[in-house]
C-alpha positions as CSV (number, residue, x, y, z in Angstrom):
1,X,16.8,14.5,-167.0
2,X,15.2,15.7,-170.0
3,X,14.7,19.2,-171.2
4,X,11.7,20.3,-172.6
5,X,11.5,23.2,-175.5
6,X,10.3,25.9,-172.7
7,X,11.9,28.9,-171.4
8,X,10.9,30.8,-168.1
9,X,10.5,34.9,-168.1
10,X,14.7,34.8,-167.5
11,X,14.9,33.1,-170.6
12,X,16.2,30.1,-168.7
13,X,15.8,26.4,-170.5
14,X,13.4,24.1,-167.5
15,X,13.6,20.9,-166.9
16,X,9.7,19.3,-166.6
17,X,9.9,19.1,-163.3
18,X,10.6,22.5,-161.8
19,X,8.1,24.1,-164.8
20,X,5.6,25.1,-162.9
21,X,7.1,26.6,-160.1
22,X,9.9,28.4,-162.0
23,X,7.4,30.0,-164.0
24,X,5.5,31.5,-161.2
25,X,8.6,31.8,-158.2
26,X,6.2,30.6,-155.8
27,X,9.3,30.1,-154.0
28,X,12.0,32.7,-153.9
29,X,14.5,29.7,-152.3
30,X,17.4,27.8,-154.4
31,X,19.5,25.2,-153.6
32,X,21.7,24.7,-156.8
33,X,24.7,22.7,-158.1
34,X,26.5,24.5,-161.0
35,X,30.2,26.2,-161.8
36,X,31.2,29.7,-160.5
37,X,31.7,32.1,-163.1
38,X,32.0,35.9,-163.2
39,X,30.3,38.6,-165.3
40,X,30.8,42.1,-165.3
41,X,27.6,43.1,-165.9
42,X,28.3,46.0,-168.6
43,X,31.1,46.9,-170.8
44,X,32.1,50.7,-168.6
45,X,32.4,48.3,-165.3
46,X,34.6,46.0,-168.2
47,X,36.9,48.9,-168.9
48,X,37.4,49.9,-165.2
49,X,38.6,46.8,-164.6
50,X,40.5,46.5,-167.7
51,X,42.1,50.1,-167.0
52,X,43.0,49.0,-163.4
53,X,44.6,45.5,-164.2
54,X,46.4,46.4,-167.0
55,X,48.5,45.1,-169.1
56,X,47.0,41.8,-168.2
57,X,43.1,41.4,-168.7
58,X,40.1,40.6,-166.6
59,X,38.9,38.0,-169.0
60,X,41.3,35.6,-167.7
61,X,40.5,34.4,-164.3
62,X,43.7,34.0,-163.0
63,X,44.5,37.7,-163.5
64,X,41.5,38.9,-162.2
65,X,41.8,37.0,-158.8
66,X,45.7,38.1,-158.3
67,X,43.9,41.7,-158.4
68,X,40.7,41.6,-156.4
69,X,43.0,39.8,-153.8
70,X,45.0,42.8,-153.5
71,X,41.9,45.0,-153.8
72,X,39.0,42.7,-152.0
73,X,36.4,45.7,-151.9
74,X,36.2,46.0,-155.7
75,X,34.5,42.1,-155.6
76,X,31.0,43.7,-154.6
77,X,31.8,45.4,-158.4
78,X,31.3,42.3,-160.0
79,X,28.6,39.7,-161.1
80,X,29.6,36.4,-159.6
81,X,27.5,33.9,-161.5
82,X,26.2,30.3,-161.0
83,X,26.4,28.1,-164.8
84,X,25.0,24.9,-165.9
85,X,26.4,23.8,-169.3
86,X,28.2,27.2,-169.6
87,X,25.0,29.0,-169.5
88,X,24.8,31.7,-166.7
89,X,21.5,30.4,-164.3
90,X,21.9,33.1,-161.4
91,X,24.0,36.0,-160.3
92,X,25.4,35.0,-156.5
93,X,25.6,38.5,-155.1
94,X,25.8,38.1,-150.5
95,X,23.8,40.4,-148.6
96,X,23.7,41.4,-145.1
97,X,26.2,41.1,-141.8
98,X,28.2,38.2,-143.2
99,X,28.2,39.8,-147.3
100,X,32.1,40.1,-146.9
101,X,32.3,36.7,-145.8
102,X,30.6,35.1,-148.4
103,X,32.6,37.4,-150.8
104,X,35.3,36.0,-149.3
105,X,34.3,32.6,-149.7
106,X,34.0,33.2,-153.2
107,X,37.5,34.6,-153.8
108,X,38.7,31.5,-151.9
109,X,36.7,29.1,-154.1
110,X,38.3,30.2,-157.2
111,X,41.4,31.6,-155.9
112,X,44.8,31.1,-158.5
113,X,44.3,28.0,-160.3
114,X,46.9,26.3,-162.6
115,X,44.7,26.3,-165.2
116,X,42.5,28.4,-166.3
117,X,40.5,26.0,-167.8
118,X,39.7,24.0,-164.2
119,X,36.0,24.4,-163.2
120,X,34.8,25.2,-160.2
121,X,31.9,23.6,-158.8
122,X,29.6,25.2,-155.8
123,X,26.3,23.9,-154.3
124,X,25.2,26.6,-152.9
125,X,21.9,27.7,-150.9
126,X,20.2,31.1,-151.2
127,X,16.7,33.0,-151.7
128,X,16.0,35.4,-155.2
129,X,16.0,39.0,-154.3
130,X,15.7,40.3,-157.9
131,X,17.1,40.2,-161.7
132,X,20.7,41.1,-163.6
133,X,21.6,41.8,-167.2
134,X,24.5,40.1,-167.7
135,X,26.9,41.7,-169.8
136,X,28.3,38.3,-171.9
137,X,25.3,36.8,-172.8
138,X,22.9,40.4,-172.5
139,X,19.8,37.9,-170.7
140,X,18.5,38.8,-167.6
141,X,19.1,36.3,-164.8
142,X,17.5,35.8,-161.4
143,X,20.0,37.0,-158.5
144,X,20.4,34.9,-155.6
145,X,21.7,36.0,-152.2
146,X,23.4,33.3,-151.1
147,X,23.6,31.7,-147.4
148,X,26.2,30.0,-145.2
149,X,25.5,27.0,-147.2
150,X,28.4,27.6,-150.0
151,X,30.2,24.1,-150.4
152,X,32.7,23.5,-152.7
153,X,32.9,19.9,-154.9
154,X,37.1,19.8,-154.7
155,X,37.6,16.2,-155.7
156,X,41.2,16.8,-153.9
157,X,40.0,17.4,-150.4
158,X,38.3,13.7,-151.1
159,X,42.5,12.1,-150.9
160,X,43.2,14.4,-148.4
161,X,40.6,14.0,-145.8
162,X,40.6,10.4,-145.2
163,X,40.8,9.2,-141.7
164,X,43.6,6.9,-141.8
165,X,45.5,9.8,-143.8
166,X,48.0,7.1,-145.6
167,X,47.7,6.3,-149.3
168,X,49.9,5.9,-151.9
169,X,49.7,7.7,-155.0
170,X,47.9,4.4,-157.1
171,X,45.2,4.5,-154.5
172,X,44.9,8.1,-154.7
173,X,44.5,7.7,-158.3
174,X,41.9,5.2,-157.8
175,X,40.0,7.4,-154.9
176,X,40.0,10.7,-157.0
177,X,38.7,9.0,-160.3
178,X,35.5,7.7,-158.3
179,X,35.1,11.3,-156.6
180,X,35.0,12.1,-160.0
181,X,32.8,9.7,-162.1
182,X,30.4,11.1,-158.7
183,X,31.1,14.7,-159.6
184,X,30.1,14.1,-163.1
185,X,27.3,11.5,-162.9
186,X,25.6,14.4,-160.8
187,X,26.6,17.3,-163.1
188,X,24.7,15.6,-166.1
189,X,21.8,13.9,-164.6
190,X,20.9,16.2,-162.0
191,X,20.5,19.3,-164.1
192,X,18.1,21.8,-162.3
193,X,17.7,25.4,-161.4
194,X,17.5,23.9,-157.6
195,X,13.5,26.0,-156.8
196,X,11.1,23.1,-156.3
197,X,11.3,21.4,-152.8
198,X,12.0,18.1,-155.0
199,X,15.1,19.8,-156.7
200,X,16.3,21.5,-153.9
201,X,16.1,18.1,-151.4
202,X,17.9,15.9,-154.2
203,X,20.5,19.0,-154.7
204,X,20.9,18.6,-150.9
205,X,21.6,14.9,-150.8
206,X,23.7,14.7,-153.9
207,X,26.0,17.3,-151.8
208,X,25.7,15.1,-148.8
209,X,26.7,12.1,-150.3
210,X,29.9,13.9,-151.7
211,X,30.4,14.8,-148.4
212,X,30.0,11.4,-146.8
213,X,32.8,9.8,-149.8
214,X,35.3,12.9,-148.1
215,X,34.8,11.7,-144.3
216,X,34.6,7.9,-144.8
217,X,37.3,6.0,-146.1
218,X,35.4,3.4,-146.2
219,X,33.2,4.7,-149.3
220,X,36.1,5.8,-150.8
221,X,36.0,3.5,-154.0
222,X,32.0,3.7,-154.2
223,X,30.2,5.8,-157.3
224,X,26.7,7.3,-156.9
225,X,24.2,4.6,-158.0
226,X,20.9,6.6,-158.1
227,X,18.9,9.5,-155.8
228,X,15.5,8.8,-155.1
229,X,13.1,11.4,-153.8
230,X,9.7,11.5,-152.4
231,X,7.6,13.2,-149.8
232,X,7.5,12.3,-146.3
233,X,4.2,10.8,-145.0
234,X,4.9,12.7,-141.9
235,X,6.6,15.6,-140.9
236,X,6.7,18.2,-138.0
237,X,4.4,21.3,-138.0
238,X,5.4,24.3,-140.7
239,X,8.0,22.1,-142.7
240,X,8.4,20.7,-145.8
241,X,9.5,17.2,-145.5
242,X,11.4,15.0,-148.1
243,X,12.4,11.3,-147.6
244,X,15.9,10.4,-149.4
245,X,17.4,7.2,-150.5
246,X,20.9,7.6,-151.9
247,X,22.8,4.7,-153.3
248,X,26.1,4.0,-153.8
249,X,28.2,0.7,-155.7
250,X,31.0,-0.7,-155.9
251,X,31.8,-0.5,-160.1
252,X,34.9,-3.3,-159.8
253,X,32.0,-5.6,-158.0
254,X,28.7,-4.2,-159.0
255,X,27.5,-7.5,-159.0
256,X,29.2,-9.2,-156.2
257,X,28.7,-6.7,-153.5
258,X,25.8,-5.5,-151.7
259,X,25.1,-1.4,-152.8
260,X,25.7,0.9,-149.4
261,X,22.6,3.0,-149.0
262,X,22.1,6.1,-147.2
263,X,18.3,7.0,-145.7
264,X,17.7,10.8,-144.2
265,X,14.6,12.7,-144.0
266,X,15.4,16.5,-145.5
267,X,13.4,19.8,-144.3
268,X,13.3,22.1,-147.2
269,X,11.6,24.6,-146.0
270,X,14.0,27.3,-145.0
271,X,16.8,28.6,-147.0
272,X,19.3,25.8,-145.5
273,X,17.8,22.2,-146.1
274,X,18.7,20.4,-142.9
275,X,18.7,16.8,-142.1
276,X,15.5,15.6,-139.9
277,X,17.4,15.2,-135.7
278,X,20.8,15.1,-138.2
279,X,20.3,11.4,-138.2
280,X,21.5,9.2,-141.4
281,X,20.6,5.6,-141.5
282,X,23.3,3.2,-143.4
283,X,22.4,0.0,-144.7
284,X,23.1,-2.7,-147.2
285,X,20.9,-3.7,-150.2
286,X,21.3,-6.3,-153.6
């Protein structure tokens, strides 16, 4: 998807599509695919943490989550942010009865990598409840409290959560670079700050259809063909109804096998997008 040369009042770059609404946060809801990150904000909270971790440094990720798992509390301290291309898009900061849950969440998502360098990918659900500066790039960024809705894109847990359980490592191979060319396909063409209904439902269904290559096996060598999006002609009373068509192929037959295609009707209208009676239809198309 395009960018055009405009910014929003958080200095954000917006896609044509999600222009309007950004501009005015008509809607205070997000439902947004992008990497955790972390911030600290300022550089005093910087040197506490530098002070307290020392002699290793809370630049590197690795370091810093060996300490906050010792110290948990001292995660509310810090800006845990949501990037696209690098660029900080939202600060996640949880709120409420289940905040340490969520932070914990967090921790968990990130946890102590082998490499530093390894993103980690969230879709994640939540509602604005103000603005950050942020201390590395000194804009000011929306701040999202986020919901249950926190999942992680782990291309591993695609090998390890197939039904029959029983691959070898070639097929693994094969499974993991299709989870992948999925990941990334969705990464680069799906770039949005998740705010319009239409961003948010196609956010929604790019995470289910990740979700569906984990559960079936039988999808596990298909690659995401396209997302279409458009809304419903009906829909139940104080919703805000999307119908979705995701498609997926087969790229060592793409023209000798029928695409798979999913159909669900989305309701985008509270902070978790849910699937119409959770119903999916499956079919086959050319």
């Amino acid at each position: 998807m395009p960018f055009l040369a405009n910014r929003n009042r958080y200095g954000i770059q917006l896609s044509a599509d999600s222009k309007s609404q950004t501009d005015s946060l008509n809607s205070a809801l997000v439902y947004v695919i992008g990497t955790l990150a972390y911030d600290f904000g300022d550089t005093v909270r910087r040197d506490y943490f530098l002070q307290n971790i020392d002699p290793v440094s809370p630049d590197f990720r690795n370091d810093l989550m060996e300490y906050l798992a010792a110290n948990p509390r001292e995660s509310t301290a810090i800006y845990w942010t949501i990037n696209i291309d690098e660029t900080p898009v939202y600060a996640v900061q949880p709120a409420g009865l289940f905040a340490k849950n969520r932070y914990r969440q967090i921790h968990d998502f990130l946890g102590v990598l082998p490499d530093e360098d390894i993103p980690v990918q969230l879709s994640i659900a939540g509602k604005i409840t103000g603005s950050v500066v942020l201390l590395q790039t000194g804009g000011i960024v929306p701040v999202i409290a986020p919901s249950a809705e926190m999942f992680e894109w782990a291309a591993d847990s695609i090998a390890n959560a197939l039904e029959d359980g029983i691959i070898d490592e070639a097929e693994k191979a094969e499974i993991l670079k299709c989870a992948n060319n999925y990941h990334k396909r969705v990464y680069r063409q799906l770039r949005n700050l998740g705010q319009t209904p239409h961003d948010r439902a196609v956010n929604f269904a790019a995470t289910i259809g990740y979700q569906r290559l984990i559960h079936n096996s039988q999808n596990k060598h298909l690659e995401l063909d396209g997302i279409e999006a458009k809304p419903s002609a009906t829909c139940r009373p104080n919703s805000d109804c999307w119908d979705l068509q995701l498609t997926l192929f087969d790229p060592e037959k793409p023209y000798r096998q029928a695409k798979t295609v999913y159909g669900f009707t989305v309701d985008v209208a509270e902070i978790d997008p849910v699937v119409l009676n959770n119903k999916i239809f499956e079919w086959k198309t050319i």
